[in-house]
N, C-alpha and C positions, 0 to 999 in steps of 0.2 A: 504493500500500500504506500501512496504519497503522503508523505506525514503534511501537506502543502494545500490540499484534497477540503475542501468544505464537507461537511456532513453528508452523507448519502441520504438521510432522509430529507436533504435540501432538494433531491435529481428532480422531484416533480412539480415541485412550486418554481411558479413565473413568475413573471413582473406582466404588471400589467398593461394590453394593449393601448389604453389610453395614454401612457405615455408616448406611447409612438406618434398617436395623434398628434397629441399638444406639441411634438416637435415636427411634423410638418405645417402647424398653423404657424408655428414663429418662423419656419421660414419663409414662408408664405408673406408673412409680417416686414419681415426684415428686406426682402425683396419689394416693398413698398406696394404690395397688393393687399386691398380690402378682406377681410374674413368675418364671416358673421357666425360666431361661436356659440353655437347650440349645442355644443359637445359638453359641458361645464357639470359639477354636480353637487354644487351650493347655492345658500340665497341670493336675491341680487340685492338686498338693502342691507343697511350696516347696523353693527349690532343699536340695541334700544340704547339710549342716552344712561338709564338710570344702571345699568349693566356695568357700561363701560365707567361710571362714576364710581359703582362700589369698588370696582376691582382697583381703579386711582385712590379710593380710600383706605380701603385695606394695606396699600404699597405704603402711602403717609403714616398707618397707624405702627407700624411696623410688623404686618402681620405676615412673617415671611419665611420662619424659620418652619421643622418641618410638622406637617400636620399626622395627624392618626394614617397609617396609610389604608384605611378603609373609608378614609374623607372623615372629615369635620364633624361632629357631633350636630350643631346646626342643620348643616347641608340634609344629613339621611333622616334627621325629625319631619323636616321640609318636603323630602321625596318619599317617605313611606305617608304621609295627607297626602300630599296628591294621587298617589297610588291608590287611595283608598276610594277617594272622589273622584277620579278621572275612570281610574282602570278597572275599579273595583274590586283592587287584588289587596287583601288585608294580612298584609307585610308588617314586621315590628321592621325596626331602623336597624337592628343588628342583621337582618336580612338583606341589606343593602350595601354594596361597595361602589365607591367613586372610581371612578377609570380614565384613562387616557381617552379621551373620547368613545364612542361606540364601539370603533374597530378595537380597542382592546380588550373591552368586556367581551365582545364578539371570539375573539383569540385565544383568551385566558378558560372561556367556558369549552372550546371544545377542546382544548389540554387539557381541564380538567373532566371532562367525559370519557373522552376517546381511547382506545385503546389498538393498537397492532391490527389489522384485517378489520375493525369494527366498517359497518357499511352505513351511510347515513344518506337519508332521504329527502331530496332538494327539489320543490317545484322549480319547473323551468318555465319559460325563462327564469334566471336568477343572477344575482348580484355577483361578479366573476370572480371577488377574490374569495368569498367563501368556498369554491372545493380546492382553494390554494390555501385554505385555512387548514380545511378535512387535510388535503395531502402531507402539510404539515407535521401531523397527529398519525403519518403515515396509516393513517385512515382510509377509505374508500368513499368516493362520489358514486351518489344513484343517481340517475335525472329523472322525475315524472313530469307530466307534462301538465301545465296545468288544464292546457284545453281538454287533451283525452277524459283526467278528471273530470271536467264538468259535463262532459259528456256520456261517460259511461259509466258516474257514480264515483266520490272520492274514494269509501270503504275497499269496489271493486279495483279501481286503478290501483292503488296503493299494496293490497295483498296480493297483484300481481310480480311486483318490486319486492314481497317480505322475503327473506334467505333467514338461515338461520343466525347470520352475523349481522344483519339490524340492530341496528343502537340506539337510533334517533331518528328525530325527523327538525329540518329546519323550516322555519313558519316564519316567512316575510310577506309583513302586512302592515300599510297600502306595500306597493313590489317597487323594487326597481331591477328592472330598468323599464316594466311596461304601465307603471301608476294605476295598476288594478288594485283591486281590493280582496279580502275574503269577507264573505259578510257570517253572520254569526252561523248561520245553520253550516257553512262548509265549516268553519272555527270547529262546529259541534263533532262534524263527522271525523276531522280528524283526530278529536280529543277522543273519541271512541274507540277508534284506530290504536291508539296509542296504549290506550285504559287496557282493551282485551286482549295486545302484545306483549306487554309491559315494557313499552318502550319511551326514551327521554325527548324531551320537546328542548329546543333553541326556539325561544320567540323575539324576532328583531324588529321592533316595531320603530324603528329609527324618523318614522313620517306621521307615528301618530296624527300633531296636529294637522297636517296637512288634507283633509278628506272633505269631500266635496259631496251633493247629492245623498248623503245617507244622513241619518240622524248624527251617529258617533263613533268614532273608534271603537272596535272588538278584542279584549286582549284574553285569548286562549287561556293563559292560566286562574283567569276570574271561574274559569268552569269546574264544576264537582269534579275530585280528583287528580287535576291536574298540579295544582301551586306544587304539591309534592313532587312531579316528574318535570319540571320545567323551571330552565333558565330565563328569565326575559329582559332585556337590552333595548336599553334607551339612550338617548343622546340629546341634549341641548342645542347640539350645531345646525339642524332643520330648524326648528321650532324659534329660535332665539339670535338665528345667522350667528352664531357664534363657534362656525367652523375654526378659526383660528385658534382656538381659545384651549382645545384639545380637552373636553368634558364628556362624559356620559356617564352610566353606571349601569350598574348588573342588579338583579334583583335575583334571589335564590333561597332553597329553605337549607338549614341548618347542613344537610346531611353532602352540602354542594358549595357553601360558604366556605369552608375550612380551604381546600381546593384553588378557589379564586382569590382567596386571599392568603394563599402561600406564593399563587403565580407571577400575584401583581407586587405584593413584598418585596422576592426578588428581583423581579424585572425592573419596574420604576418606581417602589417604595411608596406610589400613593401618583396622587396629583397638586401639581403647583397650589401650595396655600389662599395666594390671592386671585388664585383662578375661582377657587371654591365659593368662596366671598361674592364673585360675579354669578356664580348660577343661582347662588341663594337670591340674589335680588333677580333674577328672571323670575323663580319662582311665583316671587314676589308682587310682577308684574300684573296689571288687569286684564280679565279675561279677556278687556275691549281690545288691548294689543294684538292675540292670535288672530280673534273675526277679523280684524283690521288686515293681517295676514292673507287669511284665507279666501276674501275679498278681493285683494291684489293679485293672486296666485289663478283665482275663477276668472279674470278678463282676460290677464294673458292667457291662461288656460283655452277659452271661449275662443280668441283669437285666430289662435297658432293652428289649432284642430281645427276648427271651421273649414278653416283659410286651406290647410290641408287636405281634408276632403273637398273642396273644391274645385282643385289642381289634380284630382285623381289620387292622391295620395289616399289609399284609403285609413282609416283611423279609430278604430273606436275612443270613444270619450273617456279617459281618463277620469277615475273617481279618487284618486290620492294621489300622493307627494307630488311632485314637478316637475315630471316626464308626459309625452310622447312616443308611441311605439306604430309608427306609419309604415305601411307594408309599402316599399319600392322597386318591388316586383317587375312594373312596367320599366325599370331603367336598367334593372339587372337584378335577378334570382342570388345570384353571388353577392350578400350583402356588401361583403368589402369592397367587392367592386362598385357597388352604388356608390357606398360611402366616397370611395376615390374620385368618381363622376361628377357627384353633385359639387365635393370639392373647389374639383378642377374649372368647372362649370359656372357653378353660380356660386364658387367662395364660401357656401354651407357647411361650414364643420358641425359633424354630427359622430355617432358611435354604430361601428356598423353589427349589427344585431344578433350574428353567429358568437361575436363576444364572449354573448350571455346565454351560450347554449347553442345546442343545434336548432332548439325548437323556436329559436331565435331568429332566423336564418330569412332571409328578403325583408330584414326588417331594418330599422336604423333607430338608434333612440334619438331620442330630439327634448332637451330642455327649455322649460318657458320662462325658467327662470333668470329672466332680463327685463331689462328695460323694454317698455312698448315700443322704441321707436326701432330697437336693436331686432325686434320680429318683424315688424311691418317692412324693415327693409330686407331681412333675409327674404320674408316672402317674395317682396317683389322680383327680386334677383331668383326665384325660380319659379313666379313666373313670364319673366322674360327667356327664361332658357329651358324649360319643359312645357311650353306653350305656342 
C-alpha cells in the first residue's frame, strides 16, 4: 500500500457537479458575457437586520469563548418550542444538538446510523451529496423513484427496494432539487413502512418554511412511533438567508444523541458562540417575517413556472423550497447537454437534472430565488432563443 493513499473509503465520494458549473459561469463572467444564474441554492435577501445585530452584540459582549458543544442552553430551550408549535415533535432541549449548518447534522446522523453494507432508501430525484454522505459511511445508495411511488402505492414501491440490509430511509421534504412536497398521508405510509421493518428515518426538512398551496409543513417524526426511529435536521440558512452563518441542528431521542454528539465533539466541538446568539434572535423573529418570505418566494415562484410553461418548458408547480424542475426534453433528452445549450444559448445557468438521479434525467433544476428582474431577463433570453 501507498502510505500517501487517502482512505479507500474516500474511492466513492465526489465532489460535486455544481462546482463544475459555477466555474464555467465565471468564465463565462470573466470573458465579459452576461449569465443569468438560476443554478444558485440560497436566499436572494440578506439576512433580517435584528439577526445580524444580535450576533454584533454578542461579538461586543464578549460572548466568544467556547460554548457547550451541543449549542447554548438558550438556543435548544428556543428550538425544542418551536419544535413543539411548528412540528409538533415534543423534544426536551437535551434532545437537540446545534450543528455546523444542516449538512453536518445531515453527516454526523448517518455516521452515526450506518454501518459497512447497511442499504439506505433515497426518493429520487434527490439532493446529490447525500448518497456521497451514505458512500461515506461506506454505506449503500437505493434510489426509488418518487413518481413510481405515487403511482403504484409508497408501501408497494418501497418493499420492492427492502433487502435484508435496509437500514433507513431518507425523507426530504419540501425536495430538492424538484420543490415537491410529501403531504401527510404519503408522510403516513412511509412511517408504516418503517414501523413494520423496523427501520431508521433521516428526516431533512431543511425548506420547512418554504411551502406554498398546503396549509403547513408535515414532519414525519410528529407520527405514533416514529420520534423513537428518526433523526430530523433543520437549518436556519433557508428560512432566515443565513446561509453564511453555518447553523442548523439535529433533533434525536436519547438512544441516537450520544452518537451525534460524540461526532460533532470531535469534529468541530460545537458551533461558533456568536453564531448561536444570531439564530436565537431569528427564532425570535415575527411570524410576519416568514409570510413576508413566502410571499416573495410565490411571485417569483408564479413567474419563473408560468413563464416556463409557456415556452414549452413543461413544469409542474412547485409547492416548496425554491426550485424548479422543467422537463427540457425538447432541447435534449441528455440533461447535461440541455444544461450546456441553454448555457451557451441564452447565458441560463441552471443544474442539469441527471445530477440528482437518473430519474432526474431531461430535467434541469432552475432556482427562483432572485431578484424579479434577474428572471424576467433570463426568461426573455430564452425566449429569444427557443422561440
Amino acid at each position: 500500500m501507498n502510505a500517501f493513499q487517502i482512505s479507500t473509503r474516500l474511492n466513492q465520494v465526489g465532489f460535486s457537479d455544481i462546482v463544475t458549473i459555477r466555474n464555467r459561469v465565471m468564465e463565462l463572467r470573466a470573458a465579459g458575457k452576461p449569465v443569468f444564474e438560476f443554478q444558485g441554492g440560497e436566499p436572494f435577501m440578506p439576512s433580517p437586520e435584528p439577526v445580524k445585530e444580535a450576533m454584533i452584540k454578542a461579538l461586543r459582549e464578549d460572548k466568544t469563548r467556547y460554548a457547550p458543544s451541543s449549542g447554548i442552553a438558550e438556543l435548544r430551550v428556543a428550538i425544542a418550542e418551536k419544535l413543539k408549535v411548528k412540528n409538533h415533535i415534543n423534544a426536551p432541549d437535551t434532545d437537540i444538538i446545534v450543528t455546523n449548518g444542516g449538512t453536518q447534522a445531515l453527516f454526523v446522523a448517518f455516521q452515526t446510523l450506518l454501518n459497512l453494507r447497511d442499504e439506505v432508501l433515497l426518493f429520487s430525484p434527490y439532493w446529490t451529496p447525500i448518497a456521497d454522505m451514505v458512500r461515506a459511511c461506506e454505506a449503500v445508495p437505493v434510489y426509488v423513484s418518487t413518481a413510481e411511488a405515487r403511482a403504484d402505492g409508497f408501501l408497494q414501491t418501497l418493499e420492492k427496494h427492502l433487502t435484508p440490509h435496509t437500514k433507513l430511509v431518507y425523507f426530504n421534504t419540501p425536495n430538492n432539487p424538484t420543490g415537491d412536497i410529501f403531504t401527510r398521508d404519503e408522510a403516513e405510509a412511509v412511517a408504516a413502512f418503517a414501523v413494520k421493518n423496523n427501520l431508521l428515518v433521516i428526516a431533512d426538512e431543511a425548506y420547512e418554511d418554504l411551502i406554498y398551496d398546503v396549509a403547513e409543513h408535515f414532519s414525519i417524526a410528529s407520527l405514533p412511533e416514529m420520534y423513537e426511529r428518526t433523526i430530523s435536521i433543520y437549518t436556519f440558512s433557508k428560512s432566515y438567508s443565513m446561509t453564511g452563518y453555518r447553523i442548523g441542528y439535529a433533533v434525536a431521542p436519547e438512544a441516537f444523541m450520544s452518537g451525534l454528539q460524540r461526532l460533532t465533539l470531535y469534529s468541530t466541538n460545537g458551533v461558533s458562540t456568536a453564531t448561536q446568539y444570531a439564530a436565537l434572535a431569528a427564532l425570535q423573529l415575527p411570524p410576519s417575517y416568514l409570510a413576508e418570505s413566502r410571499q416573495a418566494y410565490l411571485e417569483r415562484r408564479n413567474l419563473l413556472v408560468g413563464s416556463l410553461n409557456e415556452l414549452g418548458f413543461a413544469c409542474p408547480m412547485p409547492r416548496g423550497a425554491f426550485y424548479a424542475f422543467p422537463d427540457v426534453s425538447r432541447i435534449n433528452t441528455d440533461s447535461r447537454q440541455a444544461f450546456q445549450i441553454l448555457l451557451d444559448r441564452a447565458q441560463v445557468a441552471c443544474v442539469a437534472g441527471n445530477i440528482f438521479g437518473t430519474h432526474g434525467e431531461s430535467h434541469v433544476r432552475m432556482s427562483y430565488s432572485l431578484p424579479l428582474e434577474t428572471i424576467e431577463q433570463g426568461l426573455e433570453s430564452l425566449r429569444k432563443n427557443f422561440t
